[in-house]
C-alpha positions as CSV (number, residue, x, y, z in Angstrom):
1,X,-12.2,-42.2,28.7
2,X,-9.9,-39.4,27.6
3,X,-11.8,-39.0,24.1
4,X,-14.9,-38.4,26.4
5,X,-13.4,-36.0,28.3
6,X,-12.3,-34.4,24.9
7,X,-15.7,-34.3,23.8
8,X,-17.3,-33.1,26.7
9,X,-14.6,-29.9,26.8
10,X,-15.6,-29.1,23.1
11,X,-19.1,-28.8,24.2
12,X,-18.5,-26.9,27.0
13,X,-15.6,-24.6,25.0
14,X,-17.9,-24.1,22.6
15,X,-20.4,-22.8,24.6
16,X,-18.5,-20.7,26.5
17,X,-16.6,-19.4,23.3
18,X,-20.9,-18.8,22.2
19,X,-21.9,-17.1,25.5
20,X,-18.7,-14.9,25.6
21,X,-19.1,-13.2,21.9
22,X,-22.5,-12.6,22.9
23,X,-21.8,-10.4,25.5
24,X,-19.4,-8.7,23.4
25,X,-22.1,-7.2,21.3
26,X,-23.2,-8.0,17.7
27,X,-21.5,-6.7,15.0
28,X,-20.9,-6.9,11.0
29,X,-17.5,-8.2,10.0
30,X,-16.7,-5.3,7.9
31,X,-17.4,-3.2,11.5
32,X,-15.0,-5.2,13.7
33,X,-11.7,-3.4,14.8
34,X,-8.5,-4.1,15.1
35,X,-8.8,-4.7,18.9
36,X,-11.6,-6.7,18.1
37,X,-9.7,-9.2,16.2
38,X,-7.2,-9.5,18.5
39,X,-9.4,-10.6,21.3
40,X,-10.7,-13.2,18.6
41,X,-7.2,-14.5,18.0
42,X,-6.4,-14.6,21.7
43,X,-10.0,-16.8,23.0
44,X,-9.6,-19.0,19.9
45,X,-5.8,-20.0,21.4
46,X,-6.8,-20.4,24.5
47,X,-9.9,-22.6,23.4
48,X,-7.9,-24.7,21.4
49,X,-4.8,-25.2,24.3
50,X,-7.9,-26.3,26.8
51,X,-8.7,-28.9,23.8
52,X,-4.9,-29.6,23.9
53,X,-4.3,-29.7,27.5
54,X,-7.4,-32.0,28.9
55,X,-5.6,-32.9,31.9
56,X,-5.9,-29.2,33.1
57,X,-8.7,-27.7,34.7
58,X,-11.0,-25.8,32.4
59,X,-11.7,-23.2,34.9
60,X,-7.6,-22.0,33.8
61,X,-8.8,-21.7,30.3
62,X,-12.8,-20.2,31.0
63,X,-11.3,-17.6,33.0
64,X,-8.5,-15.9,30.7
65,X,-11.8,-15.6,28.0
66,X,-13.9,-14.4,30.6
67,X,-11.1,-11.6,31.3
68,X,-10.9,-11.1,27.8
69,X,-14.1,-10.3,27.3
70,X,-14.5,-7.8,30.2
71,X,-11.6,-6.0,28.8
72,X,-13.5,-6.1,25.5
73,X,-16.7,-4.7,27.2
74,X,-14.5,-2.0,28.9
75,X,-12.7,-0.4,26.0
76,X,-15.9,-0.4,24.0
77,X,-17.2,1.7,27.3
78,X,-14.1,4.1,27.1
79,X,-14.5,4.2,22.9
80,X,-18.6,5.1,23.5
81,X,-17.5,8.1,26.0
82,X,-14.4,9.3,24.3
83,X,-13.8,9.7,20.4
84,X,-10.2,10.6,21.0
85,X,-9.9,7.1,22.8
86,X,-12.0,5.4,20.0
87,X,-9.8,6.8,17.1
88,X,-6.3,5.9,19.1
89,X,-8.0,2.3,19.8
90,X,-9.6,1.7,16.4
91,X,-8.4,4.2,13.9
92,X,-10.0,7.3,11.9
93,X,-11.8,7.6,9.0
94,X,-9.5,8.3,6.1
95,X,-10.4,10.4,2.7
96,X,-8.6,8.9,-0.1
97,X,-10.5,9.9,-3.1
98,X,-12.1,13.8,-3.4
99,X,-12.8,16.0,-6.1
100,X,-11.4,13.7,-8.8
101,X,-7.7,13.6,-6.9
102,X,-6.0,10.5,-5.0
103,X,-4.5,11.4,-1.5
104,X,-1.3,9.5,-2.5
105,X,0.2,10.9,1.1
106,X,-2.7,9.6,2.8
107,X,-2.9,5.6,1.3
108,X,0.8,5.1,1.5
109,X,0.3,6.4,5.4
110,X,-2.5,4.0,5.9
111,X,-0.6,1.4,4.1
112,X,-3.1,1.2,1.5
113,X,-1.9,0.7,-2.3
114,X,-4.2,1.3,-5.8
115,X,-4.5,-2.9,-6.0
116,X,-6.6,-2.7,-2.8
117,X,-7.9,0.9,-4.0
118,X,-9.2,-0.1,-7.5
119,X,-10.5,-4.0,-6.4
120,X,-12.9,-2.5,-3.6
121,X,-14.0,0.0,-6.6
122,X,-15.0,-2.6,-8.6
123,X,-16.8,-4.2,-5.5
124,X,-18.8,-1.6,-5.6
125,X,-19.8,-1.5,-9.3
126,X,-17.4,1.1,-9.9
127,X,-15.4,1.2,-12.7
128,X,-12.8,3.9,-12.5
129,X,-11.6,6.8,-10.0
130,X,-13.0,9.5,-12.2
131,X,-16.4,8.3,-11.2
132,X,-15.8,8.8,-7.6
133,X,-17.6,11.3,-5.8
134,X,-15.3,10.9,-3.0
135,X,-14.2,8.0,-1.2
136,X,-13.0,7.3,2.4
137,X,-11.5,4.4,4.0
138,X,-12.8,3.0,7.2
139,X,-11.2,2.3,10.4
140,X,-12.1,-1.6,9.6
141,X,-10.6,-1.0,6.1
142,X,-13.8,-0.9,4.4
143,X,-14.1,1.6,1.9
144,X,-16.8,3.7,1.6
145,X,-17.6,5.0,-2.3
146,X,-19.9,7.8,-3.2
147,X,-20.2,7.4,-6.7
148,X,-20.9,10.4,-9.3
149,X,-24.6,11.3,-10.7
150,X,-23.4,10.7,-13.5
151,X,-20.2,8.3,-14.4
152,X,-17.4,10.0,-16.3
153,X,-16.0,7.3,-18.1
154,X,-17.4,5.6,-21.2
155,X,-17.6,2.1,-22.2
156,X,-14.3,-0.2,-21.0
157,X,-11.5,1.8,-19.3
158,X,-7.9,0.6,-19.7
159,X,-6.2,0.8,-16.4
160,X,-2.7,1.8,-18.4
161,X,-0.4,3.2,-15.4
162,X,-1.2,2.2,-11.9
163,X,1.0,2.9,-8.9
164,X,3.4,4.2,-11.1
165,X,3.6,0.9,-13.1
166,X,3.2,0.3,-16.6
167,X,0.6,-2.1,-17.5
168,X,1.4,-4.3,-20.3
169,X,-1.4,-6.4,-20.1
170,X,-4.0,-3.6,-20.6
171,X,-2.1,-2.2,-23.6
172,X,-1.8,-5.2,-25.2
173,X,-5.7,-5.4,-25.2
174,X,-6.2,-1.6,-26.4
175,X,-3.4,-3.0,-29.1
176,X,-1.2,-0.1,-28.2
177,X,2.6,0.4,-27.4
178,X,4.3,2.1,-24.9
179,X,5.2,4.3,-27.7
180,X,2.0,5.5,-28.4
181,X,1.2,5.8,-24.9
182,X,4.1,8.4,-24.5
183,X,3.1,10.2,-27.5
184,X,-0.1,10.4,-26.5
185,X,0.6,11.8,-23.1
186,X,3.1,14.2,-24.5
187,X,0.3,15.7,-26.1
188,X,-1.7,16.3,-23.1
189,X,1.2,18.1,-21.6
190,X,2.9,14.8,-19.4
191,X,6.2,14.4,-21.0
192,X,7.6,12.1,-18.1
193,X,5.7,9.0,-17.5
194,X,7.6,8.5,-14.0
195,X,5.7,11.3,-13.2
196,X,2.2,9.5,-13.2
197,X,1.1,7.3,-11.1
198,X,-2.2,6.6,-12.4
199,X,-3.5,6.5,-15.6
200,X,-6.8,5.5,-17.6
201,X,-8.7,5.7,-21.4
202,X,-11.8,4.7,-22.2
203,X,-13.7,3.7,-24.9
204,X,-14.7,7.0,-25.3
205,X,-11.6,8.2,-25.8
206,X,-11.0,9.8,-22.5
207,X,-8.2,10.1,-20.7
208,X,-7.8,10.3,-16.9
209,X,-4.0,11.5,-15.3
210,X,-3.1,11.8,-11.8
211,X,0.8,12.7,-10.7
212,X,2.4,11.5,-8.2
213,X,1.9,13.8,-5.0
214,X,5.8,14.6,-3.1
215,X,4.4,15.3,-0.5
C-alpha cells in the first residue's frame, strides 16, 4: 500500500513539477538567471521531501511550488517593466574583450578567470584573444564572441603565459625554455614576466602580450 501511494505521488509531482515550468515561460539553458535557478533548486526539494514524506498531505508540498512559481511570474513582470530591476535581479552584460585588450578589472569583478575565458573561445572555434573582435559576458555566463574578418593568428598558437602563469606544458611542445622565452620578450620591450598576464606565439611567428591592468 505505501509503495502505491509512492507511485501515485510521483505521477502527480511530476505533473505538477511539468505544469509549473510551463507557466514559467520557455527558455534556453544558456538564458536562465540566477533567480531562475534558484526557484529550480527550491521546487526540486520540495518535490523530492513530498516523495520523502508520503504520510503528509501533498496539497503542503503543491502549494509552496505553486507560490514559487507566482513569485517567478512576478519578478519576470517587474524585470519586463524595469531594466534597472532586471540588471539588480539577473546581472548586466559585461565587456571583457575590446579592441585586442582584456578588461582584467572587469573578469576578476565578475569572478571570471582566463581558464573559463579561453575554453568558451575555443567553444566557439576561436583560437586565440587576438582574433576577437570583442567579447562580452552574459548575465547567464554565456559569452558572447564576435570574431575578427580576418583571424590574426597563424597556424597553432602556444598559450605561453596565462593568468600570469607560466605554462610548462606549452613550452615543452614549442621545445623552448623559459630562457628563451625571457629573451625573447626582452626584445619586444617586456623585461619582467610578472608583468604579463597573458601571453601567445604562433606558428607564424607572432607574438601577442597583454599586462596586467592595476587597476
Amino acid at each position: 500500500m505505501y509503495m502505491g501511494v509512492i507511485v501515485l505521488r510521483t505521477f502527480i509531482i511530476y505533473g505538477f513539477v511539468v505544469l509549473f515550468f510551463r507557466m514559467m515561460g520557455k527558455r534556453e539553458i544558456g538564458e536562465i538567471s540566477l533567480f531562475d535557478i534558484v526557484i529550480f533548486m527550491m521546487m526540486a526539494e520540495i518535490a523530492a521531501l513530498s516523495l520523502e514524506n508520503a504520510d503528509k498531505p501533498m496539497f503542503h508540498s503543491v502549494l509552496p511550488m505553486f507560490l514559487l512559481v507566482m513569485i517567478q511570474r512576478l519578478m519576470a513582470f517587474f524585470s519586463l517593466k524595469s531594466k534597472k530591476f532586471r540588471d539588480a535581479f539577473e546581472g548586466k552584460s559585461s565587456l571583457i574583450i575590446y579592441n585586442d585588450r582584456i578588461d582584467d578589472v572587469e573578469m576578476k569583478k565578475q569572478r571570471y578567470n582566463y581558464d573559463d575565458l579561453m575554453q568558451q573561445l575555443h567553444e566557439k572555434g576561436v583560437k586565440a584573444i587576438q582574433d576577437v573582435e570583442y567579447a562580452i559576458l552574459e548575465p547567464s555566463g554565456k559569452l558572447s564572441v564576435f570574431a575578427k574578418e580576418s583571424p590574426i593568428s597563424i597556424g597553432y598558437v602556444y598559450l605561453l603565459i596565462t593568468d600570469g602563469d607560466l605554462q610548462n606544458d606549452e613550452l615543452k611542445r614549442l621545445q623552448k625554455t623559459v630562457d628563451w622565452l625571457r629573451d625573447e620578450l626582452s626584445q619586444l620591450g617586456y623585461d619582467d614576466l610578472n608583468s604579463i598576464t597573458y601571453c601567445t606565439y604562433d606558428q607564424g611567428g607572432q607574438w601577442f602580450v597583454h599586462l596586467k591592468q592595476t587597476n
